[in-house]
N, C-alpha and C positions, 0 to 999 in steps of 0.2 A: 304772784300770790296763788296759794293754793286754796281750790273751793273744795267742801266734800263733798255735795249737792250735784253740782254739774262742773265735772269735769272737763272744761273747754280743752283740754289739750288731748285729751284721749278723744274727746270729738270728731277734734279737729284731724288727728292721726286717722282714724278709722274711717272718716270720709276720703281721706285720700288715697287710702290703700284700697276702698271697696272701687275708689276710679280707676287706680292701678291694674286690679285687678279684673274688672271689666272691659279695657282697655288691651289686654292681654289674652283676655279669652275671646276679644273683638280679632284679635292677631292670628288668633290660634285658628277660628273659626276659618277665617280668610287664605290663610296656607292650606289646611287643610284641604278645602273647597276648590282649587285655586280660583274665586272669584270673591271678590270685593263688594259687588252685589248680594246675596245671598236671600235678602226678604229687604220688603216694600219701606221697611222702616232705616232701612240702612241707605237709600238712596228712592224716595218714591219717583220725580220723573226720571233717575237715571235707568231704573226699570222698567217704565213703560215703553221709555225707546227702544231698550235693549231687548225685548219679547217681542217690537213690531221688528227687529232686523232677525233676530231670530225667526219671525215669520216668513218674513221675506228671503231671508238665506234657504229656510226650506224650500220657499217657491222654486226659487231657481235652482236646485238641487235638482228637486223632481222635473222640473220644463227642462235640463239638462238631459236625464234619462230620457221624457219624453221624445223629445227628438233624436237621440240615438235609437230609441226602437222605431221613430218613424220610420228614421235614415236604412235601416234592417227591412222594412216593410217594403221603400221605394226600389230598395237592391233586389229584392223580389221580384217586386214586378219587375225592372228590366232583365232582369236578368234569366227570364223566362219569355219576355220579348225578342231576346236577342238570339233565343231561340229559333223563336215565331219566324224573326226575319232570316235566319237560314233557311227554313225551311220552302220560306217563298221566293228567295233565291234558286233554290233549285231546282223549285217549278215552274219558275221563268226560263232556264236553261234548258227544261226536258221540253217550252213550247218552243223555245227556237228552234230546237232540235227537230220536233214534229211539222215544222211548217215547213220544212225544204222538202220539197218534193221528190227527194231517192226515198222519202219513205212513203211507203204504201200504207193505206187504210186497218191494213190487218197489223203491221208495226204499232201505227198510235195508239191502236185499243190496246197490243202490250203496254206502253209508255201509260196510257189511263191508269193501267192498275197501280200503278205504284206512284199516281198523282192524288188518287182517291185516296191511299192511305195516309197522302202527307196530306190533302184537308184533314182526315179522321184528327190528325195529329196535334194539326194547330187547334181545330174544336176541341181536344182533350187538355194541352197549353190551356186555352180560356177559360175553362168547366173547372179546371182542378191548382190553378195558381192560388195557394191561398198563405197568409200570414195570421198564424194564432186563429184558426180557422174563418177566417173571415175573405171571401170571396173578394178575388182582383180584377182581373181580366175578364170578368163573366156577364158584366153590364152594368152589376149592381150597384155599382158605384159613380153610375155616367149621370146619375140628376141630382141629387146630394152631394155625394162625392166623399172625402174624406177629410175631415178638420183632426187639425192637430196643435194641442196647447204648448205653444212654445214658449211661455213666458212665465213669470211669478203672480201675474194679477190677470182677476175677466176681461177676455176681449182680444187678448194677444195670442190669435189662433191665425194658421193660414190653412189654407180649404182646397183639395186639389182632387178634380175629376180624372175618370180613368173610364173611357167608355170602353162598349164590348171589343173584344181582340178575338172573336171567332169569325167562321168564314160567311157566313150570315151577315152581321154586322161589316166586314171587308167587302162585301159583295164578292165573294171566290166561289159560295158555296156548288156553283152548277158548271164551274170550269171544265172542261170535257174536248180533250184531245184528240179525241176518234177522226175527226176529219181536220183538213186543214183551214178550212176555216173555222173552227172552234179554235186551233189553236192560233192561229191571227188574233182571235178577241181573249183570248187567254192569257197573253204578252200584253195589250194592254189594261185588262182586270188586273193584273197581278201587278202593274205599275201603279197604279192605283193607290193597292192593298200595302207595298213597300212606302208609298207616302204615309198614308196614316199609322203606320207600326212606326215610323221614325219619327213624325213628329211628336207621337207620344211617348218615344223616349228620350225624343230631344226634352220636353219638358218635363217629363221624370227628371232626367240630369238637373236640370236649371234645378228642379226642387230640392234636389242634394245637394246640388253644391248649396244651396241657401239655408237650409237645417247645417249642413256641415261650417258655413262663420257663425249660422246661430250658437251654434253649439259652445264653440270660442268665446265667441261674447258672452255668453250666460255665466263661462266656466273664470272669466275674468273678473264678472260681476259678484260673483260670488265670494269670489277671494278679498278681492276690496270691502265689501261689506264684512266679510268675517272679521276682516284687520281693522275694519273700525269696530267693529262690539266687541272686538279684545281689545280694544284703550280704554272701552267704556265699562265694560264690567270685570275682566281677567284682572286678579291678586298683583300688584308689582313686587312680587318675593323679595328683594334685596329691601324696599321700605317697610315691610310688613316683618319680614327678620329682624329687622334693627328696632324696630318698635316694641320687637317679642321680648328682646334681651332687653330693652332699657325697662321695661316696666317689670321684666323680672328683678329687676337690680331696685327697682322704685319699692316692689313688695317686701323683699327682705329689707331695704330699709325701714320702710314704715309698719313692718311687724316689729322691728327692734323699737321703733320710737312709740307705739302702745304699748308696746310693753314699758317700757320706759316713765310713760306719763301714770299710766294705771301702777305705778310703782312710785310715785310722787304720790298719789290719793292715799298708798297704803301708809308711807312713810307720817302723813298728817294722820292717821288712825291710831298708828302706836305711840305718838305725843298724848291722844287723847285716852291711851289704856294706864 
């Protein structure tokens, strides 16, 4: 039965083609974007999860760098240690050297001079090691120390002392060859001083190698997390394609069937002319 009032069949048509077509611009949206998420009304908890892994994927992104620039920091220091301990290697060499008696007191004072300039040395090592200008080997680091954020949330920091590596702090600074019993206690100051230089790069290393599985683990973490908030918000293109074309195909039909019904309203209009 045709009304001319209210056309239920052009209603009816036009509601369905404005779903069509909402449903189609929802497709388009989504390819576009490639995300399926796009705003809060399209998915509200599945956005809120998806901005905390986002959050978190940034953490560890950046606790990833962080620790690679620690790991740059800790090569520094030893790597300026490893200096350090040549150098008191060979002022261990030049007191054995000094302590045999074919040499004479006028020899050691030569052998002095070119021991005082390897202290100068290792003081200049201590005074001037630094990463991103910030002082290593110089002390200032021996009571706080150095914290480093290696994680995506507060609290996941590990903290690592580096006291002085000058001759001061070694106790070398008044090491003095000139006679042979200076160098008797010069052999063992400087055995000493080769203890403390190695254990603190024995523990340098332990810290690298520990930032360097950090680093893996974070780099692992991060992957897992990404690939779960790409299930949860990333577009699945082959369903979203096939959604595109059928409601393309839904709109050209249901423009043909408006037009169709609003073409029944006309045909009872020219009964009534």
């Amino acid at each position: 039965m045709s009304v001319v009032n209210t056309n239920i069949a052009s209603l009816n048509s036009w509601r369905n083609l404005q779903a069509s077509q909402n449903s189609m611009n929802s497709s388009l949206e989504k390819l576009s974007s490639g995300k399926k998420i796009n705003r809060a009304a399209d998915d509200a908890s599945g956005l809120a999860i998806s901005e905390k892994m986002t959050a978190q994927i940034n953490g560890l992104d950046q606790a990833t760098s962080n620790a690679q620039n620690s790991i740059s920091l800790i090569q520094t220091a030893e790597g300026a240690l490893n200096e350090t301990t040549a150098i008191l290697q060979r002022i261990r060499t030049l007191a054995i050297q000094s302590r045999n008696d074919t040499n004479k007191d006028v020899d050691r004072e030569q052998t002095q001079k070119e021991i005082s300039q390897l202290l100068s040395e290792v003081d200049r090592i201590a005074g001037t090691t630094e990463f991103n200008t910030l002082k290593l080997l110089n002390g200032s680091q021996a009571t706080n120390g150095l914290t480093f954020q290696i994680g995506a949330n507060a609290g996941q920091t590990i903290n690592v002392k580096i006291a002085s590596m000058g001759t001061t702090a070694l106790t070398i600074a008044t090491v003095n060859l000139s006679t042979a019993g200076g160098a008797s206690g010069a052999i063992t100051a400087i055995d000493k001083a080769l203890s403390t230089v190695s254990s603190t790069r024995a523990t340098l290393g332990a810290v690298q190698n520990r930032l360097t599985h950090t680093v893996n683990n974070l780099e692992v973490a991060s992957e897992n997390l990404s690939a779960a908030r790409s299930n949860l918000q990333d577009t699945d293109m082959a369903k979203e394609m096939a959604n595109y074309s059928k409601q393309q195909v839904l709109i050209q039909s249901g423009t043909a069937m408006l037009a169709q019904a609003n073409q029944s309203s006309q045909s009872v209009l020219k009964l009534l002319q």
